[in-house]
N, CA, C and O atoms as CSV, one atom per row, in Angstrom:
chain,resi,resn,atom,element,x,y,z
A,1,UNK,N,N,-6.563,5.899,17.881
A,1,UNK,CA,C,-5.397,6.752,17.943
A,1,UNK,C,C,-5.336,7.633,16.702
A,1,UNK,O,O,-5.568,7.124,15.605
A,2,UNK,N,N,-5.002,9.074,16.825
A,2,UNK,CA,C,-5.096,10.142,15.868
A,2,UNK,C,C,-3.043,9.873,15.526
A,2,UNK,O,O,-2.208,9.815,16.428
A,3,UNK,N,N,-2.828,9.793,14.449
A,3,UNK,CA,C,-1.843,9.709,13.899
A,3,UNK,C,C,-1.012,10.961,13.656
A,3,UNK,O,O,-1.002,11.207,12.450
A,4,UNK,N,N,-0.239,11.931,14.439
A,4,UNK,CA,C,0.477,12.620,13.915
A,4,UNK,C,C,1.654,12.597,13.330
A,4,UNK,O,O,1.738,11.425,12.963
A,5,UNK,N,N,2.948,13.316,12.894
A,5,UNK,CA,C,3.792,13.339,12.504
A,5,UNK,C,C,5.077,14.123,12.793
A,5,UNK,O,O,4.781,15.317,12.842
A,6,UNK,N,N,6.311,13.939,12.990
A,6,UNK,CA,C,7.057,15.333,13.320
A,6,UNK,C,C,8.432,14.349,12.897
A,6,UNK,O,O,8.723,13.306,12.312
A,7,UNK,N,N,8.881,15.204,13.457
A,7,UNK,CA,C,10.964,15.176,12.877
A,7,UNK,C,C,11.475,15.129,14.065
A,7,UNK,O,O,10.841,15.927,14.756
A,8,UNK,N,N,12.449,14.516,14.797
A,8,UNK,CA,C,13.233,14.469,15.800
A,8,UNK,C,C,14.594,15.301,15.199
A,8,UNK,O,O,15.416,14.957,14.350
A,9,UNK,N,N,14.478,16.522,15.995
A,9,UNK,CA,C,15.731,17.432,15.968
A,9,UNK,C,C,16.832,17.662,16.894
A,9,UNK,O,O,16.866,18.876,17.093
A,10,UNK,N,N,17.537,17.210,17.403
A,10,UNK,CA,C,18.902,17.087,18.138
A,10,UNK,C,C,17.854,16.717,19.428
A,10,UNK,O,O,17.597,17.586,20.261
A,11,UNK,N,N,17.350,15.534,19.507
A,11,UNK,CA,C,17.325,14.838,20.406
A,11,UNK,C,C,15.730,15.249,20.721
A,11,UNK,O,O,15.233,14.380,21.438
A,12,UNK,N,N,14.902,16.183,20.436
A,12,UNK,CA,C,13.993,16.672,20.743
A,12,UNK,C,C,12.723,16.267,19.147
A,12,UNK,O,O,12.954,16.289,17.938
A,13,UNK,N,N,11.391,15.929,19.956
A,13,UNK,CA,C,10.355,15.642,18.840
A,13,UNK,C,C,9.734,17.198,18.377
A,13,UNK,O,O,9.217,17.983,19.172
A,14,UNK,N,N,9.897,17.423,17.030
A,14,UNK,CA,C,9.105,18.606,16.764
A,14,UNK,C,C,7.952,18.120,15.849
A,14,UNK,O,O,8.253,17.679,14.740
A,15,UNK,N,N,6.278,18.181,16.347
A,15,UNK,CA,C,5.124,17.794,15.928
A,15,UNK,C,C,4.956,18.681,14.955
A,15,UNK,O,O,4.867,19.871,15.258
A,16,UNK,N,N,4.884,18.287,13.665
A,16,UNK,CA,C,3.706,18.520,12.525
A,16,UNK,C,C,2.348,19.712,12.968
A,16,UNK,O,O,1.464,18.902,13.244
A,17,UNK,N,N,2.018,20.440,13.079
A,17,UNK,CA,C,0.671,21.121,12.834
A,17,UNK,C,C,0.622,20.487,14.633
A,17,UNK,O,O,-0.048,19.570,15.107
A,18,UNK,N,N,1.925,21.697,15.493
A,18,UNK,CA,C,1.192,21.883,16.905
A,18,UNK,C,C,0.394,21.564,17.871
A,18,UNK,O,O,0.292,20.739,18.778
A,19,UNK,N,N,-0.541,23.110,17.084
A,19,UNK,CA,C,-1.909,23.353,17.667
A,19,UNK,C,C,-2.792,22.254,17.778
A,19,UNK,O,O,-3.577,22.226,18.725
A,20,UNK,N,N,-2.766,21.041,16.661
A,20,UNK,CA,C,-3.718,20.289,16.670
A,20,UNK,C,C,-3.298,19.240,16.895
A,20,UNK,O,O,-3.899,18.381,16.250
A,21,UNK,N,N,-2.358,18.773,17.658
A,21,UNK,CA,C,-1.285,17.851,18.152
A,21,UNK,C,C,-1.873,18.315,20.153
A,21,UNK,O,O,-2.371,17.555,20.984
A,22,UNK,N,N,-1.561,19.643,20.270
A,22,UNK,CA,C,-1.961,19.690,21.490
A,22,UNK,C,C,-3.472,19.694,22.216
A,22,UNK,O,O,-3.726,19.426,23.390
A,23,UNK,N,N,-4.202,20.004,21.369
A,23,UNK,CA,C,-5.923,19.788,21.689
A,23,UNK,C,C,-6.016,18.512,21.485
A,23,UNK,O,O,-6.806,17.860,22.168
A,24,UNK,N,N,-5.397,18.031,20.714
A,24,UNK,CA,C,-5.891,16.287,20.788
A,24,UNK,C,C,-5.135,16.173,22.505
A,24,UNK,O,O,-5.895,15.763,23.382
A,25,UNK,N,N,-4.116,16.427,22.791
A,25,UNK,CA,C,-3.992,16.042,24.218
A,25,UNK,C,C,-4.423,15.967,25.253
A,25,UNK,O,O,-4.434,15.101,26.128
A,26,UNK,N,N,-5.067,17.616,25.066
A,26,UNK,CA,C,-5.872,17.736,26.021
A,26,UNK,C,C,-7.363,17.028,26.113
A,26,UNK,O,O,-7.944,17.204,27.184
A,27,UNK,N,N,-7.833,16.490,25.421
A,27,UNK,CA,C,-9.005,15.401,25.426
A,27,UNK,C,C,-8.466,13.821,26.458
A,27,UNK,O,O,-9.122,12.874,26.893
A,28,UNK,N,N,-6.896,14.197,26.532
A,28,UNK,CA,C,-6.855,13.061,27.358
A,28,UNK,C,C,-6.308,13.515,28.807
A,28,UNK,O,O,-5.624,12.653,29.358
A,29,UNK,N,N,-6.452,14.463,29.368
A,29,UNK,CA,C,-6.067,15.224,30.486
A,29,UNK,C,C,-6.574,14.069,31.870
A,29,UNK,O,O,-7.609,13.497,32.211
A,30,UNK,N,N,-5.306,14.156,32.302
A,30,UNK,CA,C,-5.230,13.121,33.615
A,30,UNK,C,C,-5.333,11.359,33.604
A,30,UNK,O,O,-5.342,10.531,34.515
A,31,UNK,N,N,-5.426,11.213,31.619
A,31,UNK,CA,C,-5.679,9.570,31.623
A,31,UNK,C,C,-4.031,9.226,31.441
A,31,UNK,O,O,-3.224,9.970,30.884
A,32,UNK,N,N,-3.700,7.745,32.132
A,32,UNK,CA,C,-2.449,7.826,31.454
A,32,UNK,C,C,-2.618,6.894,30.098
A,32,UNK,O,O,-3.654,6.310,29.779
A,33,UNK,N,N,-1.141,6.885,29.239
A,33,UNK,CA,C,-1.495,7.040,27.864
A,33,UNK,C,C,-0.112,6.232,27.257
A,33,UNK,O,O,0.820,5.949,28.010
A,34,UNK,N,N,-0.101,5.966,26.095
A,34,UNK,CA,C,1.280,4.922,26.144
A,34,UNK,C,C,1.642,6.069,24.822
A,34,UNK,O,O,0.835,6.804,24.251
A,35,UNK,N,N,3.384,5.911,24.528
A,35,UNK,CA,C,3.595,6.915,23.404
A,35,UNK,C,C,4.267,5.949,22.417
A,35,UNK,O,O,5.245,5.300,22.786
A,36,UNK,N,N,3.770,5.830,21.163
A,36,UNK,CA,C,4.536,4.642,20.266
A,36,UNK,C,C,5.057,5.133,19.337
A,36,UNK,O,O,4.247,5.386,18.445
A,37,UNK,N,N,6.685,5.559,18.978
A,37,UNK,CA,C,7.032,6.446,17.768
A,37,UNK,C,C,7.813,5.658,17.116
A,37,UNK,O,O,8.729,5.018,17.634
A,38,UNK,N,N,7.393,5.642,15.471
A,38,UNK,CA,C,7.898,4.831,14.388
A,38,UNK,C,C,8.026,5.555,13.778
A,38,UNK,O,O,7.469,6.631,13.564
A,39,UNK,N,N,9.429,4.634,13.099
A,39,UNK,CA,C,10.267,6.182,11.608
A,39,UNK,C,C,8.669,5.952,10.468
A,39,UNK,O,O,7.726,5.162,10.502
A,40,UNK,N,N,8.935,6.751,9.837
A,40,UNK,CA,C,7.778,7.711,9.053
A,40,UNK,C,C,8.089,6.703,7.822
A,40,UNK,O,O,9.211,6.370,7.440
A,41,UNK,N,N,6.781,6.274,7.263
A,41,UNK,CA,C,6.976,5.170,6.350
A,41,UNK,C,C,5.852,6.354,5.348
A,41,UNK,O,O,5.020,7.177,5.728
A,42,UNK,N,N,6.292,5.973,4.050
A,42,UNK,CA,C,5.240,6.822,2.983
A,42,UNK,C,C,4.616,5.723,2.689
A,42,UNK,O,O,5.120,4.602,2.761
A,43,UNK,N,N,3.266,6.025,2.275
A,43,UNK,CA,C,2.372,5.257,1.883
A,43,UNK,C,C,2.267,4.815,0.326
A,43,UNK,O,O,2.791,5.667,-0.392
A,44,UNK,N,N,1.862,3.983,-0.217
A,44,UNK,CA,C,2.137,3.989,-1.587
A,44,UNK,C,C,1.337,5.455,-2.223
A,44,UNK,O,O,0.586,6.198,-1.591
A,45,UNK,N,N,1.736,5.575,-3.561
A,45,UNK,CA,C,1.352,7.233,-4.024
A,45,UNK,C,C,-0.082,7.209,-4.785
A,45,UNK,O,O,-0.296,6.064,-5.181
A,46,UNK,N,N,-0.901,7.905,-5.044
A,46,UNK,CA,C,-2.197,7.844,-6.107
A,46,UNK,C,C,-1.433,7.301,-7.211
A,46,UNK,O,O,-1.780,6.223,-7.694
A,47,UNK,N,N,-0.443,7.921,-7.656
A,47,UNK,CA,C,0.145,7.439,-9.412
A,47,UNK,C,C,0.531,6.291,-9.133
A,47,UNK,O,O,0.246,5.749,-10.200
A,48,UNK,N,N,1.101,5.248,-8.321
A,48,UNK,CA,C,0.942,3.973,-8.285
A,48,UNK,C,C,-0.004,3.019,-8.030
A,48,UNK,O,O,0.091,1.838,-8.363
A,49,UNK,N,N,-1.280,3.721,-7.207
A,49,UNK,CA,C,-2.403,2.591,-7.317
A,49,UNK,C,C,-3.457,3.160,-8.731
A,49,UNK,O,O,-4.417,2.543,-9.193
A,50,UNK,N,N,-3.018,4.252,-9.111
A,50,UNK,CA,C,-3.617,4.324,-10.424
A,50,UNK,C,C,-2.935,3.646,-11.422
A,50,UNK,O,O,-3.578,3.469,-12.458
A,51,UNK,N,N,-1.851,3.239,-11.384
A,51,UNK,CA,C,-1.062,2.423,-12.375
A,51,UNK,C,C,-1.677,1.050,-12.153
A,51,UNK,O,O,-1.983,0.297,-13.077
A,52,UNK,N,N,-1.808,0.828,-11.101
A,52,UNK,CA,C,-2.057,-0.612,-10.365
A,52,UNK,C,C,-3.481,-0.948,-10.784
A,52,UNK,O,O,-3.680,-1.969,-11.443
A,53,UNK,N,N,-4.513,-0.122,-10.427
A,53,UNK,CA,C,-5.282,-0.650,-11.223
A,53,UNK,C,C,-6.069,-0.300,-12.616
A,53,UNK,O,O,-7.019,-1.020,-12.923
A,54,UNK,N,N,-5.702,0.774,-13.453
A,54,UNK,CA,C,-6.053,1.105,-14.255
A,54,UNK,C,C,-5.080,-0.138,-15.560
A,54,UNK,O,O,-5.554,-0.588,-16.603
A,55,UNK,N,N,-4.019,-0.329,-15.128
A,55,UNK,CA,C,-2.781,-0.928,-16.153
A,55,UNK,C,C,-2.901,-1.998,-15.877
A,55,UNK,O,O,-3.554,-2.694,-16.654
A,56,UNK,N,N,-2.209,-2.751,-14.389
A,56,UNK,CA,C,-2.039,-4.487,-13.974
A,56,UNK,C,C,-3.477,-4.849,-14.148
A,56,UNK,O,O,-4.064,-5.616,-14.912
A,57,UNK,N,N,-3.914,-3.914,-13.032
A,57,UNK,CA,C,-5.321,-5.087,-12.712
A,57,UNK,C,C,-6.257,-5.368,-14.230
A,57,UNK,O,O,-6.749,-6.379,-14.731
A,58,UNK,N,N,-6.201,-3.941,-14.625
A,58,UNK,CA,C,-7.087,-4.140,-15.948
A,58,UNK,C,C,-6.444,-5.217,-17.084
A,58,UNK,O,O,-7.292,-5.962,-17.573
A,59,UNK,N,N,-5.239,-5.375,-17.504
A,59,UNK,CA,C,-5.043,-6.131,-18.414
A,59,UNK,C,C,-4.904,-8.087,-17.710
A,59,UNK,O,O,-4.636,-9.043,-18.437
A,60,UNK,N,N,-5.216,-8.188,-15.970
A,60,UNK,CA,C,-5.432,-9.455,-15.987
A,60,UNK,C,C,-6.440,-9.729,-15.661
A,60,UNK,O,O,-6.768,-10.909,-15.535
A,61,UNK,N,N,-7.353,-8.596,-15.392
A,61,UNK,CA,C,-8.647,-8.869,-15.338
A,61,UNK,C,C,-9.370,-8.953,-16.902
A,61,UNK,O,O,-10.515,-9.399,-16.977
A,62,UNK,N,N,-8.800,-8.597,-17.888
A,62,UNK,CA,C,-9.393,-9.023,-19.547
A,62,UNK,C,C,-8.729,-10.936,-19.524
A,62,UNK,O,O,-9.196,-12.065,-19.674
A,63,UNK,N,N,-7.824,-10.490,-19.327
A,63,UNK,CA,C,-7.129,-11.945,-19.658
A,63,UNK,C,C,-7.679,-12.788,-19.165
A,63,UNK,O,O,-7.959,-13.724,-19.913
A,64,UNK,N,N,-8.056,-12.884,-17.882
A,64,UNK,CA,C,-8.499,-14.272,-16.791
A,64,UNK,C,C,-9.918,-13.975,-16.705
A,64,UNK,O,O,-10.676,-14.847,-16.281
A,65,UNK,N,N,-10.275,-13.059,-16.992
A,65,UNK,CA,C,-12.363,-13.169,-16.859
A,65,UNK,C,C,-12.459,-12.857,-15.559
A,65,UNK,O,O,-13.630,-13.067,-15.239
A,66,UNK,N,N,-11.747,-12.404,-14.495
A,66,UNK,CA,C,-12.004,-11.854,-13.395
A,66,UNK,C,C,-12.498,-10.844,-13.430
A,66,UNK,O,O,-12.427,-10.188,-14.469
A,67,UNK,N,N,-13.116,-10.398,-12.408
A,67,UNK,CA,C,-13.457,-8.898,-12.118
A,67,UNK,C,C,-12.728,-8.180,-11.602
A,67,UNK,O,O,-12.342,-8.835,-10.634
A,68,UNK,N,N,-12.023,-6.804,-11.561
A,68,UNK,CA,C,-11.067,-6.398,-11.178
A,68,UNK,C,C,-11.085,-6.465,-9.869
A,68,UNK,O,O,-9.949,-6.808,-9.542
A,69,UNK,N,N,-11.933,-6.289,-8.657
A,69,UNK,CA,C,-11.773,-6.714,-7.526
A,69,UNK,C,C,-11.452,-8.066,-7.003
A,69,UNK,O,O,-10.702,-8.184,-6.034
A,70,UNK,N,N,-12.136,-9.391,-7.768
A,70,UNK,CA,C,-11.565,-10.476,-7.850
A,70,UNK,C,C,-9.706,-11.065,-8.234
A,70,UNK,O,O,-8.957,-11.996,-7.936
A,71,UNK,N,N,-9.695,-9.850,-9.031
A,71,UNK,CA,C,-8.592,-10.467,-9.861
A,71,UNK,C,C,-7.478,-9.754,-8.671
A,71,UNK,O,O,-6.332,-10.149,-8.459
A,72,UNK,N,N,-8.180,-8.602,-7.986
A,72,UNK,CA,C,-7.221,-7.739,-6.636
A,72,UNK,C,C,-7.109,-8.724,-5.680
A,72,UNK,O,O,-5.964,-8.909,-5.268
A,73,UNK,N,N,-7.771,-9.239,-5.329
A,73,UNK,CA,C,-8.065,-10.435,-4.305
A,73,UNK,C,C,-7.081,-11.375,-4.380
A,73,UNK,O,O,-6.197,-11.582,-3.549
A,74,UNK,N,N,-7.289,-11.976,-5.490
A,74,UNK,CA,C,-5.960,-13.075,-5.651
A,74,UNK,C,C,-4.857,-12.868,-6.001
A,74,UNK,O,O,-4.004,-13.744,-5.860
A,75,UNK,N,N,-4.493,-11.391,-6.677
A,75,UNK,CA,C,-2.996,-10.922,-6.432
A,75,UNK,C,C,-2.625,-10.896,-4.957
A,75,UNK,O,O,-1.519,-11.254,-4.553
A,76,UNK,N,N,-3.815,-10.361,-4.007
A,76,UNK,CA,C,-3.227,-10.520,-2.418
A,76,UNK,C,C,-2.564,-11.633,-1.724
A,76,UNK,O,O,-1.481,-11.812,-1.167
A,77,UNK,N,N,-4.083,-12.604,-2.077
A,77,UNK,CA,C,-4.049,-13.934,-1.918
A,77,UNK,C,C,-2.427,-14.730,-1.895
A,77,UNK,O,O,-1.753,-15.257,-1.010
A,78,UNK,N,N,-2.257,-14.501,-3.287
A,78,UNK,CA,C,-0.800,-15.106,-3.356
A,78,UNK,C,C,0.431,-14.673,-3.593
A,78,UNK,O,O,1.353,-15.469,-3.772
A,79,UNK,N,N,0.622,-13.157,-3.626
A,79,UNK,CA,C,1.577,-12.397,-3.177
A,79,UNK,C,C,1.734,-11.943,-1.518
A,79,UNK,O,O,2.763,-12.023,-0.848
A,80,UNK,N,N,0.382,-11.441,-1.072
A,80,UNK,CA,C,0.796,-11.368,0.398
A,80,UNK,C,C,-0.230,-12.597,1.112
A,80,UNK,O,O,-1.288,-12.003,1.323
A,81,UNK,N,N,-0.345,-13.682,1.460
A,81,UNK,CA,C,-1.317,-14.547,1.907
A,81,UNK,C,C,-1.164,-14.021,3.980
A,81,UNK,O,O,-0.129,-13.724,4.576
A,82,UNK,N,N,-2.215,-14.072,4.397
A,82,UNK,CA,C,-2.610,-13.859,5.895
A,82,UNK,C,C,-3.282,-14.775,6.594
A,82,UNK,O,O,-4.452,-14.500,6.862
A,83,UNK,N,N,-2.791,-15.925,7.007
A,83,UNK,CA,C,-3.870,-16.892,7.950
A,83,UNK,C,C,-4.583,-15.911,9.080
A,83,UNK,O,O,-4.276,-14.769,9.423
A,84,UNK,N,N,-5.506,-16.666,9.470
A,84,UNK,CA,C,-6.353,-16.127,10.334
A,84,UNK,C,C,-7.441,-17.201,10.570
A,84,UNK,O,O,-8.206,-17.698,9.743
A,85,UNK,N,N,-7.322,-17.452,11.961
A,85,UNK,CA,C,-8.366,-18.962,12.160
A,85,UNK,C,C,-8.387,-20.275,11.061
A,85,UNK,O,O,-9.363,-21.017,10.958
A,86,UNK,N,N,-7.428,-20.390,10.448
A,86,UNK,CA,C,-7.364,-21.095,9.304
A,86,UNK,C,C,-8.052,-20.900,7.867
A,86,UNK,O,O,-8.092,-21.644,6.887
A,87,UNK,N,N,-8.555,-19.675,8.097
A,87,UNK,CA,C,-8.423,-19.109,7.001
A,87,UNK,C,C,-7.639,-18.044,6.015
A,87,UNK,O,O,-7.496,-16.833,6.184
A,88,UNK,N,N,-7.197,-18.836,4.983
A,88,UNK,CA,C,-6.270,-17.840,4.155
A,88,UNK,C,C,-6.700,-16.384,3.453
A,88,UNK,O,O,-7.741,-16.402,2.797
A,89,UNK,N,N,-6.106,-15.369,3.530
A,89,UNK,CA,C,-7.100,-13.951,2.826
A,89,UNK,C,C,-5.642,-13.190,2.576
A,89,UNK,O,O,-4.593,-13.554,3.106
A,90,UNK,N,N,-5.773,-12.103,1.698
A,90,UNK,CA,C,-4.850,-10.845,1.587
A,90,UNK,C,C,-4.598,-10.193,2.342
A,90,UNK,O,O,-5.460,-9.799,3.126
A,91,UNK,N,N,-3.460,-9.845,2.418
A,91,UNK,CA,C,-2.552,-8.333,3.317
A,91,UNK,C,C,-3.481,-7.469,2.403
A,91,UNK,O,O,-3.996,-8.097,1.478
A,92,UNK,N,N,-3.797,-6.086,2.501
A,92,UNK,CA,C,-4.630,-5.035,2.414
A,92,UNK,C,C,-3.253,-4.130,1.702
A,92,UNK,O,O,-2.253,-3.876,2.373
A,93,UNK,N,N,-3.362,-3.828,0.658
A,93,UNK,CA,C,-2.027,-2.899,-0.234
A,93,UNK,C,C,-2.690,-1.401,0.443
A,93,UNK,O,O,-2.348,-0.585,-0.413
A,94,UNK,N,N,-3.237,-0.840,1.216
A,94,UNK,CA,C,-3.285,0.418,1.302
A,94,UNK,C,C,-2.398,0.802,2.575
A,94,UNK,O,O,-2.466,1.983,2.915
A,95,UNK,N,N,-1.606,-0.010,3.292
A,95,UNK,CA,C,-0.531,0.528,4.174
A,95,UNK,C,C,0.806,0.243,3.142
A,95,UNK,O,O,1.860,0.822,3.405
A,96,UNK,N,N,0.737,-0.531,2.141
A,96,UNK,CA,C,2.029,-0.628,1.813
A,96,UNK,C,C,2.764,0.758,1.424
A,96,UNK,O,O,2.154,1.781,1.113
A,97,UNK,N,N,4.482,0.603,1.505
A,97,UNK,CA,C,5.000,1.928,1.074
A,97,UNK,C,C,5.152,1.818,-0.404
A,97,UNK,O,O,4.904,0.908,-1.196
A,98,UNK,N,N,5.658,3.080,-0.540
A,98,UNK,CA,C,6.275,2.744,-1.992
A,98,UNK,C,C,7.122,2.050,-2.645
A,98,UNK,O,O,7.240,2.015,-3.870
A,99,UNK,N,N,7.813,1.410,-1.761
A,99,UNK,CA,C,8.685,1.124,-2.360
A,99,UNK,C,C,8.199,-0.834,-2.268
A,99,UNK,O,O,8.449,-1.687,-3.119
A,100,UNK,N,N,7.501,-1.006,-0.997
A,100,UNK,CA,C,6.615,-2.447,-1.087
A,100,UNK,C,C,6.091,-2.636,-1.659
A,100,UNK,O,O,5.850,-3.763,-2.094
A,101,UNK,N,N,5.306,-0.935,-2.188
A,101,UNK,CA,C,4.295,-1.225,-3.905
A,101,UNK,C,C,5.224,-1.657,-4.824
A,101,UNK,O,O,5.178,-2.832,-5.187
A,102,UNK,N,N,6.413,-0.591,-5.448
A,102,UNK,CA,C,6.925,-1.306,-5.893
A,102,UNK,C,C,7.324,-2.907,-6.257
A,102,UNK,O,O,7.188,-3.378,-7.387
A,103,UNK,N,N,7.686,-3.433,-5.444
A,103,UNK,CA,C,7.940,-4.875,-5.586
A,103,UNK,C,C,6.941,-5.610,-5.629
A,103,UNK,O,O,7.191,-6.785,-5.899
A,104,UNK,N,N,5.796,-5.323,-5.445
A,104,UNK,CA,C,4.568,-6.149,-5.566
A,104,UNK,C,C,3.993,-5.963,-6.780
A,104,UNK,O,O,3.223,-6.832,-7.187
A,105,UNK,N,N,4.193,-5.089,-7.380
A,105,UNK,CA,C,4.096,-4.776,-9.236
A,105,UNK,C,C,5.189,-5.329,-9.799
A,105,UNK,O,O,4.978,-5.771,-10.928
A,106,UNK,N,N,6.369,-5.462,-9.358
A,106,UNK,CA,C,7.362,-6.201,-10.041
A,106,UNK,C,C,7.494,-7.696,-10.067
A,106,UNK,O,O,8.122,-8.418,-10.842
A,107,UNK,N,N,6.598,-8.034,-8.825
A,107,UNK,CA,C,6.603,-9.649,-8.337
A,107,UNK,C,C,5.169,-10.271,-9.396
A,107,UNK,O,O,4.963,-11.417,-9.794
A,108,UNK,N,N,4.236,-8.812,-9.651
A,108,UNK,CA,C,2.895,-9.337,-10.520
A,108,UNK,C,C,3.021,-9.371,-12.075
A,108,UNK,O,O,2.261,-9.769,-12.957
A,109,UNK,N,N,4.222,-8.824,-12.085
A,109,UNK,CA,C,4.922,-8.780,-13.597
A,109,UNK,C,C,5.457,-10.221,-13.913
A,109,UNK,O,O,4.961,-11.114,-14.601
A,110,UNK,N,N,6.540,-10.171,-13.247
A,110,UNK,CA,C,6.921,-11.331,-13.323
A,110,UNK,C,C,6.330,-13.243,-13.601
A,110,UNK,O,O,6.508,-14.307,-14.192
A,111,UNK,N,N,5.476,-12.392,-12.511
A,111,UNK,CA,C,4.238,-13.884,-12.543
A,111,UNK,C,C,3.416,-14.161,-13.738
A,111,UNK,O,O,3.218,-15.319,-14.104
A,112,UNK,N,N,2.855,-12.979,-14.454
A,112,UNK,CA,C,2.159,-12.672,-15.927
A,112,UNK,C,C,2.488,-12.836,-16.945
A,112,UNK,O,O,1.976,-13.174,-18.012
A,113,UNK,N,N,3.837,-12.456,-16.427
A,113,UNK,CA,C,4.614,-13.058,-17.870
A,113,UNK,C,C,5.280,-14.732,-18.079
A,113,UNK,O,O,5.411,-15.348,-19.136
A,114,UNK,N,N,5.683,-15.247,-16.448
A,114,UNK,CA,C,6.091,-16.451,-16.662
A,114,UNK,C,C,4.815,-17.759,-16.418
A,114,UNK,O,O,4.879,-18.899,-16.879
A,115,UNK,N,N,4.021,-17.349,-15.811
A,115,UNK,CA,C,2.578,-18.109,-15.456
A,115,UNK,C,C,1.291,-17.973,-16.742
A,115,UNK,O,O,0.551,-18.839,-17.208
A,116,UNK,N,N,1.410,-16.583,-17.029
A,116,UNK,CA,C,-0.107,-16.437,-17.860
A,116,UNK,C,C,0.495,-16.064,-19.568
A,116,UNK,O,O,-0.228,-16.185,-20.557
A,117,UNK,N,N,1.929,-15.608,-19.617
A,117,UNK,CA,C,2.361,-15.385,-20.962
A,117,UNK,C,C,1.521,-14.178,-21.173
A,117,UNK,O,O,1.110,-13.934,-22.307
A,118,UNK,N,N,1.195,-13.300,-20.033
A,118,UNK,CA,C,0.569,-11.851,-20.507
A,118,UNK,C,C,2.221,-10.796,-19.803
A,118,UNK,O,O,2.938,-10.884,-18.806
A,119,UNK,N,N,2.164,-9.984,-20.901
A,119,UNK,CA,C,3.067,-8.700,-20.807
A,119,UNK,C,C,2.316,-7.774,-19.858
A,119,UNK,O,O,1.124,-7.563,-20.081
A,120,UNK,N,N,2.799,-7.321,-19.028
A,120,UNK,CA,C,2.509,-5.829,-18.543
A,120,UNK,C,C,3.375,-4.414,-18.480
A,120,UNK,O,O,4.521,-4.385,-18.033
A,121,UNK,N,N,2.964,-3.721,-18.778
A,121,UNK,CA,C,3.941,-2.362,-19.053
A,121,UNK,C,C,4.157,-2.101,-17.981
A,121,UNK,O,O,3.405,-2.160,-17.009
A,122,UNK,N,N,5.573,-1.676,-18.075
A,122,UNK,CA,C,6.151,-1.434,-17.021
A,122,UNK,C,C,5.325,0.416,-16.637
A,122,UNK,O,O,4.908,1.017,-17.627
A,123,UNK,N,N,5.196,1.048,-15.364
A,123,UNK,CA,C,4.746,2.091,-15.185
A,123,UNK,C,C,4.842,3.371,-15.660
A,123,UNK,O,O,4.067,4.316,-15.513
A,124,UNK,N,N,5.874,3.295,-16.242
A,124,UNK,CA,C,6.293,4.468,-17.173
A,124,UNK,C,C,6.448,4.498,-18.450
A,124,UNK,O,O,6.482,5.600,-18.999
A,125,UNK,N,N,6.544,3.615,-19.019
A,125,UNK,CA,C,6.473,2.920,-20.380
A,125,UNK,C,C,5.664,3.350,-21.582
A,125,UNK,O,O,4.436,3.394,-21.513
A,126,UNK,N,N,6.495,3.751,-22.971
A,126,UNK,CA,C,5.194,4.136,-23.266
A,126,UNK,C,C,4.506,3.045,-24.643
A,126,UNK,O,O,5.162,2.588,-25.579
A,127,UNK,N,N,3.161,2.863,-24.405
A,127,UNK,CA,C,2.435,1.443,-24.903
A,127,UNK,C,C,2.337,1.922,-26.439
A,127,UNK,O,O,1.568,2.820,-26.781
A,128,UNK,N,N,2.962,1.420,-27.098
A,128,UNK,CA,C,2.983,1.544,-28.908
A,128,UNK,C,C,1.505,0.435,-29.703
A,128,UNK,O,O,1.275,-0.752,-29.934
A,129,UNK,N,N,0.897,1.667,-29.850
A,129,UNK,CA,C,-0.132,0.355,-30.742
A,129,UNK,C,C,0.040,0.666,-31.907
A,129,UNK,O,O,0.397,1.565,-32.668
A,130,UNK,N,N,-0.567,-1.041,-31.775
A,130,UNK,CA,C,-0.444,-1.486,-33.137
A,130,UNK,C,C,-0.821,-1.807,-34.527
A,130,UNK,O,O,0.017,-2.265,-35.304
């Protein structure tokens, strides 16, 4: 499924970029087709997964000897955990919104500081050395 976008205006859907809303249709001419419309969720932003891993991941990946993909792994692991056949794995942070990013940097803060006694700067913050 090709993902478009639009605004519902007094009762009526107005599509995002038309033209290319309606050629995708026509590729499905005479199939029938199901229509699934969900309010418009933002995705988390570049400046938060650049915070995320240039800032979090990097200062618990020094701390714990992980590798930053490792150390991504088990923030999933036990902030968002996913069974599956009995096996446990991460929710995937690239659908989260912003504001789910949010709290999942605030929930990895929290944990760093009361679990590992490591500080993390908050995202806007500015880091005074010392």
């Amino acid at each position: 499924m090709i993902p478009f976008v639009g605004t519902i205006k007094q009762g009526k859907l107005k599509v995002d970029f038309q033209s290319n809303f309606d050629r995708w249709l026509m590729t499905l001419e005479g199939q029938r087709v199901t229509i699934d419309i969900k309010k418009f969720r933002k995705n988390r932003t570049t400046a938060q997964n650049n915070y995320y891993w240039g800032v979090l991941i990097d200062i618990l990946s020094k701390h714990t000897g992980y590798e930053p993909e490792e150390m991504h792994d088990a923030i999933k692991i036990k902030f968002m955990p996913v069974e599956k056949a009995g096996l446990i794995s991460g929710k995937s942070t690239k659908r989260l919104t912003t504001i789910e990013f949010v709290d999942l940097i605030e929930r990895v803060q929290r944990w760093a500081a009361q679990d590992l006694q490591v500080y993390i700067p908050d995202p806007n913050e500015e880091i005074k050395e010392a």
